[in-house]
C-alpha positions in Angstrom: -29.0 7.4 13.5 -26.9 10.1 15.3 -24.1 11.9 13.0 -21.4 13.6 14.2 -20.8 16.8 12.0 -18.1 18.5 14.1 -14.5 18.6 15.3 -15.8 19.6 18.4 -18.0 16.6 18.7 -15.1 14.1 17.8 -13.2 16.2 20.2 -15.1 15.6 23.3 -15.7 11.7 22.6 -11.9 11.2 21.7 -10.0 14.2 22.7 -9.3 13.0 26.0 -7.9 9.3 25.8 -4.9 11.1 23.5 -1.8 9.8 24.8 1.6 12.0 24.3 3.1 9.0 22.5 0.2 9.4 19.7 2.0 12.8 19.0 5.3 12.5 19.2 5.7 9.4 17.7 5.4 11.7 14.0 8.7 12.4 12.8 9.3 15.1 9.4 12.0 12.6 8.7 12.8 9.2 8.7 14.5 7.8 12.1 17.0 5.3 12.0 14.8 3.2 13.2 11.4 4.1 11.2 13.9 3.4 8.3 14.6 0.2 9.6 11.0 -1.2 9.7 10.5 0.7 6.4 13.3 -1.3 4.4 12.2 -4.6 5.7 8.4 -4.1 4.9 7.4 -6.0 1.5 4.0 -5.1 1.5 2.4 -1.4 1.3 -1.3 0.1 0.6 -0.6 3.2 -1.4 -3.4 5.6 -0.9 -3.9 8.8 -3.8 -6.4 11.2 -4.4 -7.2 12.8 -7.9 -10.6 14.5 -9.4 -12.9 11.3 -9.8 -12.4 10.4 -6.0 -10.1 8.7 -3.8 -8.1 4.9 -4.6 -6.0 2.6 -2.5 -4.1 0.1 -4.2 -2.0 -2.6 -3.1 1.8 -3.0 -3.4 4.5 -5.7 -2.9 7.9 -6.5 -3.4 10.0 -8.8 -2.3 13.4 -7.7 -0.2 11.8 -4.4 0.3 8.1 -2.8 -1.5 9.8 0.8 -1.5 14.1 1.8 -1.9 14.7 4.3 0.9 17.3 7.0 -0.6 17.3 9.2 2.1 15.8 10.1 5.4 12.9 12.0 3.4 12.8 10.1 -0.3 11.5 6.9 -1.1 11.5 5.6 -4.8 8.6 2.5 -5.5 8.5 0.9 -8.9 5.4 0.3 -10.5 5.5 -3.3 -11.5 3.2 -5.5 -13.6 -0.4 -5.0 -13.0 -4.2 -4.8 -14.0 -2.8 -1.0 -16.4 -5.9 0.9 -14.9 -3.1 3.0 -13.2 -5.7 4.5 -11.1 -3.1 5.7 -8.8 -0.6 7.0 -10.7 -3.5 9.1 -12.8 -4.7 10.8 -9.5 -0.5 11.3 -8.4 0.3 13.3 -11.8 -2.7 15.6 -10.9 -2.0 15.6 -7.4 1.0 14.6 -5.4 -0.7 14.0 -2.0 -0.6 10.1 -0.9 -0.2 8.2 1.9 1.4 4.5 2.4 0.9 2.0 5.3 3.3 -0.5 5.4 2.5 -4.1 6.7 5.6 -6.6 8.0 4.5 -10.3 8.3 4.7 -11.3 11.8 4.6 -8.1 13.1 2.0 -6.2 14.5 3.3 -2.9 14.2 2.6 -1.2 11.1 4.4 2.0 9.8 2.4 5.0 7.9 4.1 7.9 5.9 2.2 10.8 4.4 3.9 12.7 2.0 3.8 13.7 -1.9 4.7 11.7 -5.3 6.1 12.3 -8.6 5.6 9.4 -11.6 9.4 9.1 -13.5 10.1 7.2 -16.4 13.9 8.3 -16.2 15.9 5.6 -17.8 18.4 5.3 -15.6 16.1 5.1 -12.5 13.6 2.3 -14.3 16.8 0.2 -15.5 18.1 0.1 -11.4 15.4 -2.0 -10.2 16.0 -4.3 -13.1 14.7 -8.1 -12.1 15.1 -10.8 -14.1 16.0 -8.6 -17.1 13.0 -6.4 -16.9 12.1 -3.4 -15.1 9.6 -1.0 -14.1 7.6 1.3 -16.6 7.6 4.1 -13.9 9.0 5.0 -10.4 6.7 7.2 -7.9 9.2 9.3 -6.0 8.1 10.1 -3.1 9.1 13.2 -0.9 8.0 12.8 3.1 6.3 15.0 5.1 5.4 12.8 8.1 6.2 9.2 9.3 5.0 7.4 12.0 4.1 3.8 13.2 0.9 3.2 14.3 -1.2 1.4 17.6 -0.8 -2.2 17.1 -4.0 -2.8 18.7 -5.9 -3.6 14.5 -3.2 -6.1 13.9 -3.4 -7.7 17.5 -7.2 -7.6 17.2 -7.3 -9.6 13.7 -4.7 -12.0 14.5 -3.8 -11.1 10.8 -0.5 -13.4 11.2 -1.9 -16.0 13.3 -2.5 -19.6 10.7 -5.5 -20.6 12.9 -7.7 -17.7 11.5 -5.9 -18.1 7.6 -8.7 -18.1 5.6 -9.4 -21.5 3.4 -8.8 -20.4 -0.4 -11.2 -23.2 -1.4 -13.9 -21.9 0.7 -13.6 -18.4 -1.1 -14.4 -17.2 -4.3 -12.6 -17.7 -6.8 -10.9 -14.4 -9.6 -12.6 -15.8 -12.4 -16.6 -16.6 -10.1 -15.9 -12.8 -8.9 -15.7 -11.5 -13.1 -18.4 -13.7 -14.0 -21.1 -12.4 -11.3 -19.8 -8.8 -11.7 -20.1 -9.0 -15.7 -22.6 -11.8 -16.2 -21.4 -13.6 -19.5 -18.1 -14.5 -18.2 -15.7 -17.9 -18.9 -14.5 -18.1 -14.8 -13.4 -21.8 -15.8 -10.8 -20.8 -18.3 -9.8 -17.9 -16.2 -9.1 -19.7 -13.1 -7.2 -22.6 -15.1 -4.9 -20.0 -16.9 -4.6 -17.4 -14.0 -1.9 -18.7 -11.9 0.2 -19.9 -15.2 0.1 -16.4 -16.6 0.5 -14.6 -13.3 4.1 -16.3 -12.7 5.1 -15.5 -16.0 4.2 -11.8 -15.8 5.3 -10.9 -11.9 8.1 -8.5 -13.7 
């Protein structure tokens, strides 16, 4: 198989389809509009980097996955999840991440690269309060670029088009993934009490 090892190769496949849109399409700020598709989004990949490699994790809010405070800070709370905090580990060693933002029934999709700070300020936790709990910790996140990105992925999956849903009974199931990744797993239990305990732990 032929590698390519070289800016110069990737250069002179790709250099020439670059369009002048694919440039200055990045803002060092958000846009009225880039903050518009922002606030609306409720879903986000949130990309870090730390010692033990890279990790992209999934995030999601209702009303709004980050809170825009200005044109070049973003706060997301760090809800209920798995505690690995793989991606908040690799933030307090290094602040470089990256977030793609997805809008159902869209197919344009936003990106920001920038850095991130983990807060447990008291104040800051207690204002996304829901349903008289909060977050254990804010990233704050300072831009450096923003930009939305080539719908052609989106338009190419039909990601929002039902025909092509996936059939959650053809696919396997939380507790069938554990118990073929660990071997000596109860998948039965797990699937049974999973959905329960989910809805009573989304905060």
């Amino acid at each position: 198989m032929k590698i390519i090892s070289s800016i110069e190769e990737l250069n002179t496949i790709y250099g020439a389809g670059l369009s002048p849109a694919s440039v200055t399409k990045v803002t060092k700020q958000l846009t009225p509009l880039y903050r518009e598709m922002i606030e609306i989004s409720p879903f986000a990949a949130l990309a870090t980097v730390g010692p033990e490699g890279l990790d992209c994790s999934p995030r999601g809010d209702l009303g709004g996955v980050v809170r825009v405070i200005d044109d070049e800070t973003l706060h997301l709370p760090d809800w209920r999840g798995n505690n690995r905090v793989d991606s908040l580990s690799n933030i307090v060693r290094d602040p470089r991440l990256a977030l793609m933002f997805l809008i159902p029934g869209s197919n344009t999709t936003m990106r920001i690269n920038g850095r991130g700070v983990v807060s447990d300020d008291e104040a800051l936790l207690s204002s996304f309060e829901m349903d008289g709990k909060h977050p254990r910790t804010v990233v704050v996140i300072s831009i450096d670029e923003v930009y939305f990105q080539c719908a052609r992925a989106v338009m190419r999956a039909e990601l929002w088009n039902e025909e092509h849903f996936a059939d959650p009974a053809k696919l396997p199931t939380p507790g069938q993934m554990l118990k073929a990744a660990t071997g000596d797993f109860d998948q039965e239990t797990y699937d049974r009490e999973w959905p329960g305990r989910a809805a009573k732990t989304m905060w």
